[in-house]
Residue frames relative to the residue before (quaternion, step in Angstrom):
aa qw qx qy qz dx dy dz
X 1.0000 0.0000 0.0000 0.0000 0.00 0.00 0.00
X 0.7044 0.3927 -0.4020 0.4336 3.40 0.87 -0.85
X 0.5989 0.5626 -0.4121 0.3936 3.91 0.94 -0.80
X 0.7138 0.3635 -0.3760 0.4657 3.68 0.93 -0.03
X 0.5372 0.4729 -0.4433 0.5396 3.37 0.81 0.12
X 0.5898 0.3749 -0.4095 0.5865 4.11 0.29 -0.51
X 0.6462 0.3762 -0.5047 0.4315 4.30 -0.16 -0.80
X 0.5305 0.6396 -0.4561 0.3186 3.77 1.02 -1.37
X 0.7592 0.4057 -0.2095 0.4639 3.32 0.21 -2.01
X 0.6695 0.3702 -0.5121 0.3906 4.07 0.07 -0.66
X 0.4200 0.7171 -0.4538 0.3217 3.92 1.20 -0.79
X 0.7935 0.4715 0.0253 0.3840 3.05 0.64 -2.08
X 0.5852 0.3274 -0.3196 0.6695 3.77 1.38 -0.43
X 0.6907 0.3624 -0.3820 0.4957 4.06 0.33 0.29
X 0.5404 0.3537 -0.5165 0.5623 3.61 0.70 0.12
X 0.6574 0.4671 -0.3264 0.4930 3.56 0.24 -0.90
X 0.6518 0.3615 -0.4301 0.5095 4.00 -0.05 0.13
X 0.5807 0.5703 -0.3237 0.4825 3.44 0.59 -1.29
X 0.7822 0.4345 -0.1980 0.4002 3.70 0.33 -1.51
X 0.6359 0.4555 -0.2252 0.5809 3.71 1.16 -0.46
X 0.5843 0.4534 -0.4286 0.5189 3.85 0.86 -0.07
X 0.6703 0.4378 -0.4206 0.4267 3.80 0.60 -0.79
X 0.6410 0.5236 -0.4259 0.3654 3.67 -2.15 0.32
X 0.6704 -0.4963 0.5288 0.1568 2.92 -1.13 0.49
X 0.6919 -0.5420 0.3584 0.3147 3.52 -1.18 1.04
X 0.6629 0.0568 0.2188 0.7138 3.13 0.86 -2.26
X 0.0065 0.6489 -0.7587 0.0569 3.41 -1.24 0.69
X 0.4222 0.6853 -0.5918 0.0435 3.95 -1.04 0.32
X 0.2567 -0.7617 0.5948 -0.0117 3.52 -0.96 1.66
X 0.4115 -0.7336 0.4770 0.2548 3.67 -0.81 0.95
X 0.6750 -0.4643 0.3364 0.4644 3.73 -0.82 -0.12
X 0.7227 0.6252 -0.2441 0.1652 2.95 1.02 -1.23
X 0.5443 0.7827 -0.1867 0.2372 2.49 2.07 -1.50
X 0.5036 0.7417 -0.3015 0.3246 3.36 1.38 -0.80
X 0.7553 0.2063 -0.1382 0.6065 3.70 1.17 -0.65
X 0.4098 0.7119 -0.3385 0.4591 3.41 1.59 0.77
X 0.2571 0.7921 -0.4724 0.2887 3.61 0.07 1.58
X 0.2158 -0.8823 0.4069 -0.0965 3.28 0.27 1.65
X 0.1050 -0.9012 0.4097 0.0949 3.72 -0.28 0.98
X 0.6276 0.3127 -0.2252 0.6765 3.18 2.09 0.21
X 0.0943 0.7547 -0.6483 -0.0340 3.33 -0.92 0.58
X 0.0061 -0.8379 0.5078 0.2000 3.24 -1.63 0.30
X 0.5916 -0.6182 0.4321 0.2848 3.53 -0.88 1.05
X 0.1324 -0.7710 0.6183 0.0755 4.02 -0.43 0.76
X 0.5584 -0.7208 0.1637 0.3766 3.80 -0.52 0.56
X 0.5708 -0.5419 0.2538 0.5622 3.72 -0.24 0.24
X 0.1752 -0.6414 0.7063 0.2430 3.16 -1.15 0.07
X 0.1400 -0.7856 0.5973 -0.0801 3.28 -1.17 1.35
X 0.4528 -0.7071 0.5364 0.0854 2.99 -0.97 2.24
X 0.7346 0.3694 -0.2101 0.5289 3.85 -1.08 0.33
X 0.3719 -0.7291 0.4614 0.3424 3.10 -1.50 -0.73
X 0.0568 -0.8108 0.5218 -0.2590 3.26 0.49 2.25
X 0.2029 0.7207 -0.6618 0.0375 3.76 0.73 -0.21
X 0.7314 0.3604 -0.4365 0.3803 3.45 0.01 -0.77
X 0.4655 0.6061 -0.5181 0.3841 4.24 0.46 0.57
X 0.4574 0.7112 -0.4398 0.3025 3.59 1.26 -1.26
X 0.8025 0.3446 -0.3092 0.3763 3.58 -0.36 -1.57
X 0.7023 0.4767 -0.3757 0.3719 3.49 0.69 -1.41
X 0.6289 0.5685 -0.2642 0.4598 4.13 1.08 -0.64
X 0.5035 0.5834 -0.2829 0.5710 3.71 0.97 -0.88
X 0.8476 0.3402 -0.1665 0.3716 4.09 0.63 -1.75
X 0.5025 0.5480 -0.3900 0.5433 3.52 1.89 -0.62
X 0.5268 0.7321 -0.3299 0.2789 3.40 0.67 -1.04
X 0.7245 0.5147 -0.0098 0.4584 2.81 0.73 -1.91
X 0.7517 0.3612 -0.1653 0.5265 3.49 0.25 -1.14
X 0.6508 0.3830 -0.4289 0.4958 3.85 0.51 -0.34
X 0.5780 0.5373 -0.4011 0.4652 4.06 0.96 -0.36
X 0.6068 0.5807 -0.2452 0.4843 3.58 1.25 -0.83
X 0.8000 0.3674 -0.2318 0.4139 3.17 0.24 -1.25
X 0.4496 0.6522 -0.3645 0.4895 3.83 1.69 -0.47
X 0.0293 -0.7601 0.6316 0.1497 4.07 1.42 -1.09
X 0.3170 0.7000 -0.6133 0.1827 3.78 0.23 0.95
X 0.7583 0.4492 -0.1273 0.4549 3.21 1.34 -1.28
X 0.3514 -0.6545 0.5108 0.4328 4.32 -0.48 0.46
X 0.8032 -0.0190 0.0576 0.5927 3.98 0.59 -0.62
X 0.3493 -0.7798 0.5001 -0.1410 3.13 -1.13 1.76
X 0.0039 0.8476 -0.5291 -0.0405 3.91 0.80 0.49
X 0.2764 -0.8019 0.5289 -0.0298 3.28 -0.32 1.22
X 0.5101 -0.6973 0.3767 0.3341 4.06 -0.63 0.76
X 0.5204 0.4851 -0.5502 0.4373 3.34 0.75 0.83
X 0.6512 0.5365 -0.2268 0.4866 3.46 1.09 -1.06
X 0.3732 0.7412 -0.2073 0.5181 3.50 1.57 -0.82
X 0.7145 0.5048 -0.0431 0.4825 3.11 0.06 -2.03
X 0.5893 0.3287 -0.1016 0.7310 4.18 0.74 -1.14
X 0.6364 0.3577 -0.4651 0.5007 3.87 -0.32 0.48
X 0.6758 0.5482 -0.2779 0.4069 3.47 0.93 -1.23
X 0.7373 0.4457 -0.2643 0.4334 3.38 0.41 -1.46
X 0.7036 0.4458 -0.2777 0.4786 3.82 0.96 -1.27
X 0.7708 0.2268 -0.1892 0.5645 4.06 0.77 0.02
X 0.4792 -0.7515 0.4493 0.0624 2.81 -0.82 1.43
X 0.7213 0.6044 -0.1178 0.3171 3.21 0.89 -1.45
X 0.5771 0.6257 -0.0839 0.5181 2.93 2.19 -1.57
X 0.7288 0.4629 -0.2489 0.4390 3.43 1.31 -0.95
X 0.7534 0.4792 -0.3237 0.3130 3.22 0.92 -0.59
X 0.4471 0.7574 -0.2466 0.4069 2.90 2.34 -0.70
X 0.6306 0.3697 -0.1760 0.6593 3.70 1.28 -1.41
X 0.7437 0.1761 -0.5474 0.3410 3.90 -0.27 0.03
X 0.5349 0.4818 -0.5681 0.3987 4.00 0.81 -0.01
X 0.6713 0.4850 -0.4035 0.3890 3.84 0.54 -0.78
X 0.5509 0.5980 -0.4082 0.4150 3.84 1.16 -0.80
X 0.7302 0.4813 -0.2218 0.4313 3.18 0.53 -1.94
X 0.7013 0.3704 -0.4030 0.4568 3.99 0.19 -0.67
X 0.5590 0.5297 -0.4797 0.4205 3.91 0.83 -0.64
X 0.8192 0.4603 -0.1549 0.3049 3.54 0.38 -1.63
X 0.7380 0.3223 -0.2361 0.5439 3.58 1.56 -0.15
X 0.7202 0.2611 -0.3055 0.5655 3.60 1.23 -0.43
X 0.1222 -0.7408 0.5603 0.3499 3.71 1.20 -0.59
X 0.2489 0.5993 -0.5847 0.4868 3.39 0.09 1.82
X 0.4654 -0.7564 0.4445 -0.1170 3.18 -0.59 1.58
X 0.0089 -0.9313 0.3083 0.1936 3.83 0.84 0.53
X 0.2600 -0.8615 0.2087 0.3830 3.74 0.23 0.26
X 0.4951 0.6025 -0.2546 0.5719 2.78 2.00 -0.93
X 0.6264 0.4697 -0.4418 0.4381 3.96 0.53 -0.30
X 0.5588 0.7284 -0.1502 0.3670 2.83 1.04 -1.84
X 0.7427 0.3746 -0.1561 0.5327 3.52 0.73 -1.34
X 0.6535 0.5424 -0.2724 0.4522 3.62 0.71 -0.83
X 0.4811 0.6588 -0.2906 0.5001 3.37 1.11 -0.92
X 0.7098 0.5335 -0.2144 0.4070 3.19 0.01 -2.07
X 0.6200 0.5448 -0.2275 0.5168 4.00 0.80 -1.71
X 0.7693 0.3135 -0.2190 0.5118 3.79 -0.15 -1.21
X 0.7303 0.3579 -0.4026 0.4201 4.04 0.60 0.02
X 0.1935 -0.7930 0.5068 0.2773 2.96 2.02 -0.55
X 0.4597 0.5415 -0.5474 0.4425 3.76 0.80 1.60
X 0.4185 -0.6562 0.5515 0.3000 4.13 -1.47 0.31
X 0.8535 0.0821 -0.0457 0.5125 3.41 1.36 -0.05
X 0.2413 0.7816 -0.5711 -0.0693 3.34 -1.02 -0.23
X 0.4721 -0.7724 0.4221 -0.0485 2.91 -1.62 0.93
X 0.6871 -0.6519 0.3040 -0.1025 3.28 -0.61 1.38
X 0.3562 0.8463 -0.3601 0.1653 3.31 1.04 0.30
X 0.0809 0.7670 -0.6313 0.0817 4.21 -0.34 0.66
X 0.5044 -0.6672 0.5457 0.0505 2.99 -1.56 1.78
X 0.2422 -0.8187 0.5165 0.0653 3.71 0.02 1.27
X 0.7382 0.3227 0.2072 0.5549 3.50 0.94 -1.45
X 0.3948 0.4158 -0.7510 0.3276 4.34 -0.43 0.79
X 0.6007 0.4367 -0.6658 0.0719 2.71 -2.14 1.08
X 0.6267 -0.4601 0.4551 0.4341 3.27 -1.78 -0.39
X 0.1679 0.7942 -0.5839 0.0091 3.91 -0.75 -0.28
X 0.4038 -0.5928 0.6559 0.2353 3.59 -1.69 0.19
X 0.0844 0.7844 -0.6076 0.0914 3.61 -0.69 0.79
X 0.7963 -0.2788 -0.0091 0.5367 3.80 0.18 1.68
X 0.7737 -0.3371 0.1658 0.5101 2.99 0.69 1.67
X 0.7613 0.4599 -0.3176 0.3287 3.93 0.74 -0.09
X 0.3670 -0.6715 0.5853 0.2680 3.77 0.00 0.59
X 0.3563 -0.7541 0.5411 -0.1075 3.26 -1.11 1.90
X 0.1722 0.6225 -0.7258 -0.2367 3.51 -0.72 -0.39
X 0.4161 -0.7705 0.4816 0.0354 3.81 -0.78 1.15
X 0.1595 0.7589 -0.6313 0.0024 4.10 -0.80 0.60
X 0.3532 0.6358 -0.6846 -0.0489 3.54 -0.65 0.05
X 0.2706 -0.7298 0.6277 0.0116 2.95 -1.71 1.25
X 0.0238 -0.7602 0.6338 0.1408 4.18 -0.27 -0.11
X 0.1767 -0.8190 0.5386 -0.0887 3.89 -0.96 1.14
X 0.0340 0.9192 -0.3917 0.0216 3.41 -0.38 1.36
X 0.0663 -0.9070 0.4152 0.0225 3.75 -0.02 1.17
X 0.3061 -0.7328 0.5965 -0.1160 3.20 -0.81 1.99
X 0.4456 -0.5961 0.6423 0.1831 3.51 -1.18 1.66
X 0.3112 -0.6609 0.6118 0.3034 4.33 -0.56 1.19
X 0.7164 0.4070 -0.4252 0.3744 4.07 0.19 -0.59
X 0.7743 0.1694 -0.2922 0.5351 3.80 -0.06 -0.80
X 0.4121 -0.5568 0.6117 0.3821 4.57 0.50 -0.61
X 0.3546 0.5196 -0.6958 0.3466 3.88 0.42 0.46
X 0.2417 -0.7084 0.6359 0.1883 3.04 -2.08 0.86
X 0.5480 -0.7585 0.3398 0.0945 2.95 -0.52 1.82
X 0.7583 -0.1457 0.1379 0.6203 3.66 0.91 -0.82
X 0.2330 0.7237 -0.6431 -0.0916 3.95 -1.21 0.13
X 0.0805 -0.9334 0.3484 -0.0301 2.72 -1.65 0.61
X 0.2017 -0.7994 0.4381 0.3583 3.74 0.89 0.69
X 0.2729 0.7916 -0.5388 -0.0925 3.28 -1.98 -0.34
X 0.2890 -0.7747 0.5620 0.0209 3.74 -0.22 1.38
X 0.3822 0.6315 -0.6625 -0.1271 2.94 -1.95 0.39
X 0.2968 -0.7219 0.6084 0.1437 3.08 -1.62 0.58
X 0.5372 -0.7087 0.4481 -0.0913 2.44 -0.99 1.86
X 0.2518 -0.8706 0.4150 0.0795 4.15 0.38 0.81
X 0.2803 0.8295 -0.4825 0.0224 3.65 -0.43 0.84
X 0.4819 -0.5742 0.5852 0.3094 3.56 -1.12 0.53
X 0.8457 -0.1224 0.0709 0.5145 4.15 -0.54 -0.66
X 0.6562 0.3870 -0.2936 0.5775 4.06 0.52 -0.52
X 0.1822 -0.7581 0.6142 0.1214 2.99 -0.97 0.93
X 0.3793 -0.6955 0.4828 0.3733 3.99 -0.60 0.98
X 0.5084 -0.5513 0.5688 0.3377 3.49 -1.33 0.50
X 0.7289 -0.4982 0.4434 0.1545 3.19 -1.56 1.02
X 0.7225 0.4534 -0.2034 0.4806 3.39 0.24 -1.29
X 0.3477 0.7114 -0.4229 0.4406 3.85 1.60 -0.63
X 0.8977 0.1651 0.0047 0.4085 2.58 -0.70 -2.24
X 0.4704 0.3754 -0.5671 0.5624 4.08 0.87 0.51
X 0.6221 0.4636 -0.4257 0.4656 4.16 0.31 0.10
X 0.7731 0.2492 -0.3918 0.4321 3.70 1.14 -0.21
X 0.6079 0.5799 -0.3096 0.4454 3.54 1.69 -0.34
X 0.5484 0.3569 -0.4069 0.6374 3.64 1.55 0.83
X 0.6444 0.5030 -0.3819 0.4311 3.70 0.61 0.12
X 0.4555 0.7209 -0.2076 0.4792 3.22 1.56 -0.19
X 0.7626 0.4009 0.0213 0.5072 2.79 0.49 -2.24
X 0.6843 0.4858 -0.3971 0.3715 3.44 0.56 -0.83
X 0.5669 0.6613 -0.2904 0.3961 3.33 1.08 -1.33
X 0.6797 0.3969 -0.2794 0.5499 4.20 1.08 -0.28
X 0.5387 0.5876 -0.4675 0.3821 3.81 1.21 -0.66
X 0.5170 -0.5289 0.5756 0.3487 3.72 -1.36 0.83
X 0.1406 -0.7917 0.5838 -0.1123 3.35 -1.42 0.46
């Protein structure tokens, strides 16, 4: 009787470890989101912490293609396409750098930008996405390859921010190092998987 009460209790402290390792770093979803189902979205370009420029393109294309392959959305505008909206409308550009610049220095959310945006991309959302973390590193003696990414979705008509969310992983090797763009292809497969829809 007692040996089945000790297997019980190790049972129960492994589910419980197991059950605390899963999820996502940061995950936080507003109330609203609940009645919050976007059929356009668009991808804005990464913003990259540090000095990773060379993550942008490969983060911008994971981005993209994990939103695709999810088929939640009818038409995905992706920050190249983004990027070719900007230059060819004027009105649109000045509209996203006043709405960037007031998020990124007052973190104030405009609605009236926000909403105008949303019209001239002719999207219900878009999403936010900034490379915290690309590199190689040693972390207690183990050789890393390293992503953290953090992801931030804004309703385009009212600027509410619908859900953000951070999430890292390091990726462990012995002589091959995994490619980058990988393990940013499983740290958005993650994340997306919590994003309202």
């Amino acid at each position: 009787m007692m040996k089945k009460l000790v297997v019980k209790i190790i049972l129960l402290i492994f589910v419980l470890a197991l059950a605390a390792c899963g999820g996502l770093r940061f995950s936080q979803v507003a109330p609203e989101a609940v009645n919050f189902h976007p059929k356009k979205i668009a991808i804005f370009p990464v913003e990259v912490i540090g000095n990773n420029e060379e993550a942008r393109g490969s983060v911008e294309q994971v981005v993209a293609g994990v939103l695709a392959g999810k088929k939640w959305f009818s038409d995905i505008i992706d920050a190249e396409s983004l990027n070719r909206q900007l230059l060819a409308n004027v009105e649109l550009r000045k509209a996203m750098t006043d709405y960037l610049s007031k998020l990124r220095t007052v973190n104030f959310t405009d609605p009236d930008l926000s909403k105008k945006i949303g019209e001239l991309a002719n999207v219900d959302a878009f999403l936010l996405v900034s490379v915290d973390i690309w590199s190689y590193a040693v972390e207690k003696g183990d050789k890393v390859a390293k992503v953290s990414l953090g992801m931030k979705l804004y309703e385009a008509s009212s600027g509410k921010l619908m859900w953000k969310a951070g999430h890292q992983i390091a990726d462990s090797y012995m002589l091959i190092k995994p490619d980058l763009p990988k393990v940013a292809r499983d740290v958005a497969r993650e994340m997306v998987g919590y994003m309202p829809h």
